[in-house]
C-alpha positions in Angstrom: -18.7 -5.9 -19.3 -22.0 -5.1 -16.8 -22.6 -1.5 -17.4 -24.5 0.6 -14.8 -26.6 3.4 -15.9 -28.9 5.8 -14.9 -32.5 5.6 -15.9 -34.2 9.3 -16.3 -37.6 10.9 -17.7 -37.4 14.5 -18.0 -33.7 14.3 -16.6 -35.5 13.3 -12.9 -34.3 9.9 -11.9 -36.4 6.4 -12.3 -33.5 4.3 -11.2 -30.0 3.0 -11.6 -30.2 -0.1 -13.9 -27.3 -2.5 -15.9 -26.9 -3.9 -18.9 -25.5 -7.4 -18.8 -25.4 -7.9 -22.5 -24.4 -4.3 -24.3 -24.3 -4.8 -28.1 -22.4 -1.5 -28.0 -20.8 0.6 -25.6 -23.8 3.3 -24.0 -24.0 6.4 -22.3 -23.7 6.4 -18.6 -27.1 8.2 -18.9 -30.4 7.4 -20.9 -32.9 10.1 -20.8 -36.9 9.2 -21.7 -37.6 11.7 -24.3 -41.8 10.3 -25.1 -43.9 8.0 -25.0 -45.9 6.1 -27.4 -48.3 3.5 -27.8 -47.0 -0.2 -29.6 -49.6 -0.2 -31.4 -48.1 2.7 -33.5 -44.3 1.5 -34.0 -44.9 -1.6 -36.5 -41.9 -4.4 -36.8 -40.2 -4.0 -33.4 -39.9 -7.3 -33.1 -38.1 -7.4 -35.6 -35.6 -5.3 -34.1 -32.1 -6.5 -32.2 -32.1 -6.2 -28.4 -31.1 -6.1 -25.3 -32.2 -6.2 -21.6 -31.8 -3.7 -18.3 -32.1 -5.0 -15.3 -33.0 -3.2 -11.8 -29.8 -1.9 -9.8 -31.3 0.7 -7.2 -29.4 2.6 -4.9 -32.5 2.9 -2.4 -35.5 1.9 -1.7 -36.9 5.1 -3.2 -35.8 3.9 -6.4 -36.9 0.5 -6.5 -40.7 1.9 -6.2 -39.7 4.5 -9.1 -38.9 1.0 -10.9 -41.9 -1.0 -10.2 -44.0 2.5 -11.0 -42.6 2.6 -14.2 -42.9 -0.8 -15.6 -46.4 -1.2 -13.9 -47.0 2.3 -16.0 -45.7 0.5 -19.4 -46.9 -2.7 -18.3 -51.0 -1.0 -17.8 -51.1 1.2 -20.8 -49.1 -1.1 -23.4 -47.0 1.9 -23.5 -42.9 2.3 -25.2 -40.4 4.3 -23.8 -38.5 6.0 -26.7 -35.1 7.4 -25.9 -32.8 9.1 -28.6 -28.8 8.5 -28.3 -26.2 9.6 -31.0 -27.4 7.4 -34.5 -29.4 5.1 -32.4 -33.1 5.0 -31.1 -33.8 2.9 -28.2 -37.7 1.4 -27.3 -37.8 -0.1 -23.5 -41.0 -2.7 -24.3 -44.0 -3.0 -22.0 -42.6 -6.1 -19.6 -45.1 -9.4 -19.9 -45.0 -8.8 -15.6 -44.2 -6.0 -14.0 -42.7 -5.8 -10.4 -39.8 -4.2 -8.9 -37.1 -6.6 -9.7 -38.4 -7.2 -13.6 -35.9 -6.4 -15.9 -36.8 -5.1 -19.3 -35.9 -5.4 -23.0 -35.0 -2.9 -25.3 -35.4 -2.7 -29.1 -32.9 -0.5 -30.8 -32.4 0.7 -34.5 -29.9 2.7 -36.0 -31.6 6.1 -36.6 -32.4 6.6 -40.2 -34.3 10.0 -40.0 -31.5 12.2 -41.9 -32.1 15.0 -40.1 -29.4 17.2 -38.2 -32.2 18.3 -35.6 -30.6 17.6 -32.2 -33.8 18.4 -30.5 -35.6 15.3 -29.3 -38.0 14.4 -32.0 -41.8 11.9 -31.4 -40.6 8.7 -33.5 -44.3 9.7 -35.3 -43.3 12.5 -36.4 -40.8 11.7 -38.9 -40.9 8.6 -41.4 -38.0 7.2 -43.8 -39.4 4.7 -45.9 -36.7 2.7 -48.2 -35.7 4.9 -50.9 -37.1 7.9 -50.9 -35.0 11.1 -50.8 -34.8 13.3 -47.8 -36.8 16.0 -49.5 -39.3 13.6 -49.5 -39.2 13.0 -45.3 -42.3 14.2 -43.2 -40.7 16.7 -40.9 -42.2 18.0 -37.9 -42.5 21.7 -38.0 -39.9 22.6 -35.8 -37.4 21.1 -38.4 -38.9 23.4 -42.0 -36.2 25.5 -41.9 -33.3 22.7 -42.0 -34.7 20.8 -45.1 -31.8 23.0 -46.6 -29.1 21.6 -45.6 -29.8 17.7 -46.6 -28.5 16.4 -49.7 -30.4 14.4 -52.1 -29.3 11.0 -50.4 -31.3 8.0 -49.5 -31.7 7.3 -46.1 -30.6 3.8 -46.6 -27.1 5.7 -48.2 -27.1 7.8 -45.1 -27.1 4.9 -42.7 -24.5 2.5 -45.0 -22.4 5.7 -44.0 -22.8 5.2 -40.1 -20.2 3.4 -38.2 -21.4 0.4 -37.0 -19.0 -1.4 -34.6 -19.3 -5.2 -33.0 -19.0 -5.4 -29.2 -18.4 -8.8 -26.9 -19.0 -9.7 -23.5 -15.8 -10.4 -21.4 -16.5 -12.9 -18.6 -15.3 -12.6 -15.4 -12.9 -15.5 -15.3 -10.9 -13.6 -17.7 -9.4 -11.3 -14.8 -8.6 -14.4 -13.8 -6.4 -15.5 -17.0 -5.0 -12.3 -16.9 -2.9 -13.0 -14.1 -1.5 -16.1 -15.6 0.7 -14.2 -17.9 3.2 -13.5 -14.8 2.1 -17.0 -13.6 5.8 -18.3 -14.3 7.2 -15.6 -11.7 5.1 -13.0 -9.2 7.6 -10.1 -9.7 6.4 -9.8 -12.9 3.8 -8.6 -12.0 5.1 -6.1 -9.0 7.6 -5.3 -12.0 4.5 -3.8 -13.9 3.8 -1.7 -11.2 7.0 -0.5 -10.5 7.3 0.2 -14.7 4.3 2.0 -14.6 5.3 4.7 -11.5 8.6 5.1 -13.4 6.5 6.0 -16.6 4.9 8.8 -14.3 8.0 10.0 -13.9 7.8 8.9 -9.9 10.5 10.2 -7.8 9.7 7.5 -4.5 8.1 4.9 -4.2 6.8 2.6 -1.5 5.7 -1.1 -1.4 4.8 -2.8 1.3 2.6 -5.9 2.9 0.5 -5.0 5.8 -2.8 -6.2 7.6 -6.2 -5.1 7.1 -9.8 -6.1 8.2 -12.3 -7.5 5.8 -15.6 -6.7 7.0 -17.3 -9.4 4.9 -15.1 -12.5 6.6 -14.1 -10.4 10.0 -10.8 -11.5 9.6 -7.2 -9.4 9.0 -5.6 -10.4 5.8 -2.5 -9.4 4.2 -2.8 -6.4 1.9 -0.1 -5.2 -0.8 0.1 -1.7 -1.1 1.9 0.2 -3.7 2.4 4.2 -3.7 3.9 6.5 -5.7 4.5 10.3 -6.0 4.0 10.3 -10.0 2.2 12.2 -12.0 -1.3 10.4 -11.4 -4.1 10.2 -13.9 -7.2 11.7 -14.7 -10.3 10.1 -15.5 -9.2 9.0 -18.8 -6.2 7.8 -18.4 -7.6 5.9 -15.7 -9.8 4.4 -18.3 -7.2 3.7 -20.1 -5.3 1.7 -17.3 -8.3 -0.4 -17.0 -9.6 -0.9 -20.4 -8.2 -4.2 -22.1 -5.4 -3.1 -24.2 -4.7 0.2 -25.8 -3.9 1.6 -29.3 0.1 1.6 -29.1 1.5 5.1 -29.3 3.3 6.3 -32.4 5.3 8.4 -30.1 9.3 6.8 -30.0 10.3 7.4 -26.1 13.3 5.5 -25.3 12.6 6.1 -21.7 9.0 4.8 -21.7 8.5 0.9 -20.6 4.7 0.6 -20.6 3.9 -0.7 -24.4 1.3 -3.3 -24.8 -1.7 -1.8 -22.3 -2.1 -5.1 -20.3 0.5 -4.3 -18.1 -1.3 -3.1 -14.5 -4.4 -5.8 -15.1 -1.9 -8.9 -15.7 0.3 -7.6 -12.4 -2.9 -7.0 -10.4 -4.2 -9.9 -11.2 -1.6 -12.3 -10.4 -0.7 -10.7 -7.4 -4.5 -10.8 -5.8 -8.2 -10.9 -6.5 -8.9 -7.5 -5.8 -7.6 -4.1 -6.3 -8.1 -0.5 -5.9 -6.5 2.3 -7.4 -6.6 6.0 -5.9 -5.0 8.6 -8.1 -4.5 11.9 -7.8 -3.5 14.9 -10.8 -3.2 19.1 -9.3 -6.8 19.0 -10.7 -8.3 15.8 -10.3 -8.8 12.3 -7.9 -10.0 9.0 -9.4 -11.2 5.8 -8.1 -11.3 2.5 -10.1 -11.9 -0.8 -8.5 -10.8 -4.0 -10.6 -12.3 -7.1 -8.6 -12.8 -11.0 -9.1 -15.0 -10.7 -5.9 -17.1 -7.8 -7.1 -17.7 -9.6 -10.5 -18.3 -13.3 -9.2 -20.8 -14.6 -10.8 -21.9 -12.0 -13.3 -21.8 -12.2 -17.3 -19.8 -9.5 -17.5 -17.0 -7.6 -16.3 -18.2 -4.9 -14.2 -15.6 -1.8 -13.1 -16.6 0.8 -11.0 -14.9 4.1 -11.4 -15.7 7.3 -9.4 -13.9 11.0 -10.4 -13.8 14.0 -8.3 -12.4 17.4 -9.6 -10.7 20.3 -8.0 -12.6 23.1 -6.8 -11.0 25.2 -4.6 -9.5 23.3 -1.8 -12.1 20.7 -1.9 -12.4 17.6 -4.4 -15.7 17.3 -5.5 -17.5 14.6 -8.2 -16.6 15.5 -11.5 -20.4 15.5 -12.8 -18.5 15.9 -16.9 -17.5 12.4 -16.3 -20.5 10.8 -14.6 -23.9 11.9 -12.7 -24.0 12.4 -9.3 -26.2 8.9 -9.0 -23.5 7.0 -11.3 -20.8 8.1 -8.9 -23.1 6.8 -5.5 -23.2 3.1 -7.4 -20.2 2.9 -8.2 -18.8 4.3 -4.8 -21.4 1.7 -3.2 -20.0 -1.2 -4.9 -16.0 -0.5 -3.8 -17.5 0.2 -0.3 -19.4 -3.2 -0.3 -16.6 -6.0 -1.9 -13.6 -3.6 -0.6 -12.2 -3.2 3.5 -12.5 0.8 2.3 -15.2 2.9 3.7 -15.0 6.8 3.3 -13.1 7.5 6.4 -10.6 4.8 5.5 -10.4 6.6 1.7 -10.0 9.6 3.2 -7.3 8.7 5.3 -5.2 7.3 2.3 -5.9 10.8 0.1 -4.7 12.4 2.5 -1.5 10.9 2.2 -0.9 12.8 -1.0 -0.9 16.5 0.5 -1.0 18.8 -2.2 0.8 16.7 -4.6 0.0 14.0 -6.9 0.5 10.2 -7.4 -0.8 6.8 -7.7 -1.7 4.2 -4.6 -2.4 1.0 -5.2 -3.7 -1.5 -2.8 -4.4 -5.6 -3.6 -5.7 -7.7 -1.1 -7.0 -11.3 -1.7 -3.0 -12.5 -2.2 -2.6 -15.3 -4.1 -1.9 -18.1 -2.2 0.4 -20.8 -1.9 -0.4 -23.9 0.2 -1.8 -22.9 3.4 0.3 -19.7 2.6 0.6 -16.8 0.4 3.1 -16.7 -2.4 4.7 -14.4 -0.8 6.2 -13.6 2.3 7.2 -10.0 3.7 9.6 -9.0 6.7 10.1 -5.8 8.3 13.4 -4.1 8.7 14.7 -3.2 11.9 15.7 0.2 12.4 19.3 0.5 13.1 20.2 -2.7 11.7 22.9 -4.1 9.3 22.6 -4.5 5.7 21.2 -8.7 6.8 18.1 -7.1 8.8 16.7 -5.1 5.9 12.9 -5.1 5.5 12.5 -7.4 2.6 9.1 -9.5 0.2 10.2 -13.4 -0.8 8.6 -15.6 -2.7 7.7 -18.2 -0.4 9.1 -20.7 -2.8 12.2 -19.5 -3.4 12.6 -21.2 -6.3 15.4 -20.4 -9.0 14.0 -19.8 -12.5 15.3 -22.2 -14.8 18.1 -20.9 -17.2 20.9 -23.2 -19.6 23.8 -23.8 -18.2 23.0 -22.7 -14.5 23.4 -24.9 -11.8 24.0 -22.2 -9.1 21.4 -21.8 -6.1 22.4 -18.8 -5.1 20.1 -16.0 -7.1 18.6 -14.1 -4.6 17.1 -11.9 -7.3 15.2 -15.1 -8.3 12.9 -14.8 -4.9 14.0 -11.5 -2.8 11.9 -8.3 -4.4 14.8 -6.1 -2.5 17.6 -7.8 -4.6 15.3 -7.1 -8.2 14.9 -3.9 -7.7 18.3 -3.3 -6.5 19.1 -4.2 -10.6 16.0 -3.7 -12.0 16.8 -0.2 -14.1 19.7 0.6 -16.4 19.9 4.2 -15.1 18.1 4.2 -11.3 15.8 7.4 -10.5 13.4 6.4 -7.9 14.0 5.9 -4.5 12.3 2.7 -4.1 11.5 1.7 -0.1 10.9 -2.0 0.2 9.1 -2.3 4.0 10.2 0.5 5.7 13.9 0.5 4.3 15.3 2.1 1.5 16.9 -0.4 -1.5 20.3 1.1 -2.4 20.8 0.9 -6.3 23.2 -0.8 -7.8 23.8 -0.2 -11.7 25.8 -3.5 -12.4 28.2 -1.5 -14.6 29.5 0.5 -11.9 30.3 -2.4 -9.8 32.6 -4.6 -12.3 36.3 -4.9 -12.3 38.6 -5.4 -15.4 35.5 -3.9 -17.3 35.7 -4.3 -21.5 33.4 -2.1 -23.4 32.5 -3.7 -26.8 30.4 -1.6 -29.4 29.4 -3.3 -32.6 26.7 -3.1 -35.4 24.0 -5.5 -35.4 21.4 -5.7 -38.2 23.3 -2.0 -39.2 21.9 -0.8 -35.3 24.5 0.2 -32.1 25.1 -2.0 -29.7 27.0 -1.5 -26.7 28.1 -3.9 -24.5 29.5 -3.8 -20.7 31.7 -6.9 -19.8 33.5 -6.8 -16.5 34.0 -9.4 -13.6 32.4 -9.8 -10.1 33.7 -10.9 -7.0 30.1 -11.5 -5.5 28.7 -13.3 -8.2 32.0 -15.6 -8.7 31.2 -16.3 -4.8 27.7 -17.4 -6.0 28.9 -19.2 -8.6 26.7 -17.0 -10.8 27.7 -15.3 -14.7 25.6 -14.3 -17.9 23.7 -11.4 -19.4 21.9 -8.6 -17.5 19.5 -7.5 -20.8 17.5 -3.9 -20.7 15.2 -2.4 -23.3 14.2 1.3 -22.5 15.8 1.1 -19.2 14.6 -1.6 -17.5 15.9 -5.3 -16.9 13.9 -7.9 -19.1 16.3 -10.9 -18.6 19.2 -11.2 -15.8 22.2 -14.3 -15.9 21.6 -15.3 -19.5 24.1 -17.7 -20.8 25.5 -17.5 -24.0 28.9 -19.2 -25.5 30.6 -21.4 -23.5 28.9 -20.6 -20.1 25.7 -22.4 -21.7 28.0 -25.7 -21.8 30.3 -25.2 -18.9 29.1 -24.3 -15.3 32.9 -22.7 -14.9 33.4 -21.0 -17.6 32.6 -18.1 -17.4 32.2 -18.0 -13.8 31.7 -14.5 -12.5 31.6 -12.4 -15.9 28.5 -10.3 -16.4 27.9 -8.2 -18.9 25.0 -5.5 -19.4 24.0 -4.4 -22.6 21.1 -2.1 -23.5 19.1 -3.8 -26.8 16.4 -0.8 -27.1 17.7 -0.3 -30.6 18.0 -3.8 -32.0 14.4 -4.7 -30.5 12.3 -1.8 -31.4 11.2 -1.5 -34.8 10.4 1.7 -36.8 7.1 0.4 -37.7 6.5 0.6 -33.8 6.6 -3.1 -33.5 9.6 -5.0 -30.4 10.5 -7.9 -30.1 9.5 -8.2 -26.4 7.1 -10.3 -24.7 4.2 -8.3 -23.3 5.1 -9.7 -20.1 8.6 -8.1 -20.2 10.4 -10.7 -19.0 11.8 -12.2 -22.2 12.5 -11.9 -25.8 10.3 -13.1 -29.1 11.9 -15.6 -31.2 13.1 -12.9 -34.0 16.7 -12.5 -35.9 17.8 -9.6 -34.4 17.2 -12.1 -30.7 19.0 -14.5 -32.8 21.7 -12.4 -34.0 22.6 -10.8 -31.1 22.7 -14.3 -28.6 25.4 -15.0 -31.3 27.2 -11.9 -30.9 27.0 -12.0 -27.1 28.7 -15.4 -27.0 31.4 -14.8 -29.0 32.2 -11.9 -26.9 32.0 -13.3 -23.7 34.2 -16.2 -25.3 36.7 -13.8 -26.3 36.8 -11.7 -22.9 37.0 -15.1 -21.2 40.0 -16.1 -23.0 41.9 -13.0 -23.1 41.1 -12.3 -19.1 41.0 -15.5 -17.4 44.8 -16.3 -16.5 44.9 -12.4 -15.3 42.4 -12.8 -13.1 44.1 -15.1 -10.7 41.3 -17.0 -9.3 43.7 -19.3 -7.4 44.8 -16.5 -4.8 44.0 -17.4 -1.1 41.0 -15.0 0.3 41.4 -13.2 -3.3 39.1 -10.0 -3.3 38.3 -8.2 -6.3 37.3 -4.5 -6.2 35.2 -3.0 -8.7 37.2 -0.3 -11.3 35.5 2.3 -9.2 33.2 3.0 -6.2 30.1 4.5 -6.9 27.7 6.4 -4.7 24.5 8.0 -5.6 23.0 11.2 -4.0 19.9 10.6 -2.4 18.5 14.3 -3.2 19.3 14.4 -7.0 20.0 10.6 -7.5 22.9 11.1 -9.4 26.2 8.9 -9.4 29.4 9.9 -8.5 32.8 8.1 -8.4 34.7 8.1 -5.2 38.4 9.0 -4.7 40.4 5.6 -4.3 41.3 6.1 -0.7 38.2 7.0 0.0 36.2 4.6 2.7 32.5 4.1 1.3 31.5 2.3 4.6 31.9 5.8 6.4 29.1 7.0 4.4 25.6 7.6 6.6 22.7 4.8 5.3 21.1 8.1 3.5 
């Protein structure tokens, strides 16, 4: 990953530089503490290195650059800077000018001493095995000789962690995306997971035009926005790092797991994206680009935080220097259609509140089109004129048994997320128009409720009939883990062999219990939309058909299917409150279709 970072002497600014090949992860900051001739630092070529190369803001500080390595360059002179356990010597270039980068020595510093002043690398020697009472301090450090042990240096250092860093090209955001590759929603499903997980009360996705200053042209632009929680600058980190250690923490209610989640959806949905986030204390930026990083070594990721002072937001210098924070800002401005007034204009959409927005641009593209396609409601209109995003395939996804061509879940986003939770909370808007819930257990007739054991865990099971879906020839599984719909129709029994068997059962079961582990391991695919290959998978496919089997058999005669213009009503009609988002049951004479739209 390119890492930018901010050259200073005497904490005034030489330039903004980048690493293209970091050995380890380094400060944002590196702060010349002396300098000292070559001649008197022996073996440093000896040492591992790495090289910094120019990355000024302005012209200002490409002239600081081409002072300072004509300085080094003149006088055969090493810049010394001291960070954490390590020592760092920027070498005299062979040419100096102000677009020569520079190498750096480093060693792991083997001094022993708990001085946190910067010390002249002359001052104190550590040859091989002599004690530290027998170390040359400077005088400044007399009066801590007390409070070294009788270690060797070389004991001290065997002590240090030393950790192993790799480069991550560029074309890797690009195989990130091919996780959902099978099916875009999965990767507008790890949005949607992740604005649930901030415990997001509305949320808005739509596809509108914006200009791209580079091309001059108006592209299509996804755009994402929630009123969660948001994150602060490390959580933002944490969104955009590659992977995460996996909480310990059990929350039955918490979908995001494996840490890949928002770079695989991002990244199959477009090249670009930007992230604007905002806590009661605190507004991030973070810019995750294929554009930004083509043709670079490294992945590159520019972040900028602002904190809360007052009323005004304001760069958050404990997370990065005022200079750091105009890079980064430069680059989003440069490879993005944002400018400040257009960033601006979007944080002003939180208020005084808090949340997440997320923009992608760059769609991915199908033919001459994009994969997908987005209409806008009309205002007023029936339940058929509903703002709506399709895949412009439409393909069905391929499941046993199925020979039905009627899954409009399979390529309409508004029908997903209709089913997408167990238990619905958000108010999800879809272009302009609200999608109305629907909890598939609420809207079954001649519903069966099976509990069983499985592996010694609960399972409960929902098994009903539905009119729609016997219209659409449709039946199977609807599967949840912590609340949220990994796979929908699965086939198990006799519907895998018989396209009419079955015919209009579903059933909806929640497996949270049989697929977590209480080492902290599940069975899930990081992509959530499937199931490992385990035994309690195994077990419970069996399970499932034999009680689909069963309820088939006992129900199927009852059901009457040969009835002319036969309409079956669910058990009970449900409505949920659009203030509290609770669901109620409706007296039986009771006509839903009264009901106002919210």
């Amino acid at each position: 990953m390119v890492m930018p970072i901010i050259l200073q002497k005497d904490r005034k600014i030489i330039s903004a530089v980048k690493c293209l090949d970091p050995p380890f992860e380094l400060p944002q900051e590196l702060n010349i503490t002396s300098l000292v001739s070559t001649k008197k630092i022996s073996n440093l070529s000896k040492f591992p290195q790495f090289s910094l190369n120019p990355a000024p803001d302005t012209s200002r500080d490409l002239k600081e650059w081409g002072i300072f390595l004509n300085f080094l360059h003149k006088y055969d002179k090493v810049a010394i800077i001291n960070f954490q356990k390590y020592k760092f010597f920027i070498l005299p270039p062979s040419i100096a000018s102000e677009s020569s980068p520079v190498n750096v020595a480093y060693e792991i510093d083997n001094t022993c001493s708990v001085d946190t002043h910067p010390r002249d690398y002359e001052s104190v020697e550590c040859g091989g095995p002599n004690t530290a009472k027998d170390l040359k301090f400077p005088p400044r450090a007399e009066d801590h000789v007390n409070l070294f042990t009788a270690e060797t240096c070389n004991e001290f250092q065997s002590r240090l962690p030393v950790k192993n860093f790799i480069r991550v090209d560029p074309s890797y955001l690009k195989t990130l995306g091919q996780v959902h590759s099978g099916w875009i929603f999965g990767g507008i499903a790890e949005l949607v997971d992740n604005s649930r997980d901030a415990k997001a009360t509305k949320m808005d996705i739509f596809v509108d035009l914006i200009n791209l200053k580079k091309s001059g042209k108006d592209v299509p632009m996804l755009s994402v926005i929630d009123d969660g929680n948001g994150m602060n600058h490390a959580e933002v980190m944490k969104m955009v790092s590659f992977g995460h250690k996996q909480s310990d923490k059990d929350d039955k209610d918490h979908i995001g797991k494996f840490g890949v989640g928002f770079k695989t959806g991002a990244m199959r949905l477009g090249r670009d994206v930007l992230v604007l986030t905002q806590t009661t204390n605190s507004r991030s930026l973070a810019f995750l680009s294929q554009s930004l990083n083509e043709g670079k070594d490294n992945i590159e990721i520019p972040i900028v935080s602002y904190c809360r002072h007052g009323q005004r937001m304001e760069v958050d210098l404990s997370m990065q220097s005022e200079a750091l924070a105009k890079y980064n800002l430069k680059a989003i401005k440069e490879f993005s259609p944002f400018n400040k007034y257009l960033i601006g204009e979007k944080a002003a959409l939180f208020g005084g509140g808090t949340g997440t927005q997320i923009y992608i641009w760059n769609l991915d593209e199908w033919g001459s089109k994009y994969c997908l396609e987005w209409h806008d409601g009309l205002k007023g209109g029936s339940s058929f004129h509903q703002g709506d995003i399709l895949i412009s395939s439409k393909r069905i996804r391929s499941r046993p048994g199925q020979i039905s061509q009627k899954v409009p879940l399979d390529y309409s986003l508004r029908a997903y997320l209709e089913v997408i939770f167990l238990v619905p909370r958000m108010k999800i808007s879809v272009q302009g128009t609200l999608v109305k819930s629907r909890p598939l257990g609420n809207f079954l007739t001649q519903i069966v409720i099976e509990t069983d054991n499985i592996l010694g865990r609960p399972v409960e099971l929902i098994l009903g009939f539905s009119q729609l879906e016997w219209e659409q020839a449709n039946c199977g599984m609807f599967l949840y883990w912590h609340g949220r719909l990994i796979e929908a129709y699965k086939r198990v029994g006799g519907m895998i062999h018989n396209a009419d068997v079955g015919r209009g059962v579903i059933g909806v079961v929640n497996v949270t219990n049989l697929m977590d582990e209480q080492d902290g391991r599940v069975w899930v695919h990081n992509n959530k939309q499937g199931f490992q290959d385990s035994q309690p998978y195994a077990c419970l496919e069996q399970w499932l058909g034999r009680k689909a089997d069963k309820y088939w058999d006992d129900n199927f005669d009852s059901l009457t299917l040969d009835k002319q213009n036969c309409v079956f009503k669910p058990d009970h009609e449900w409505v949920q409150c659009d203030k509290c988002r609770k669901w109620r049951i409706l007296p039986s004479d009771f006509d839903s279709r009264k009901l106002p739209v919210q």
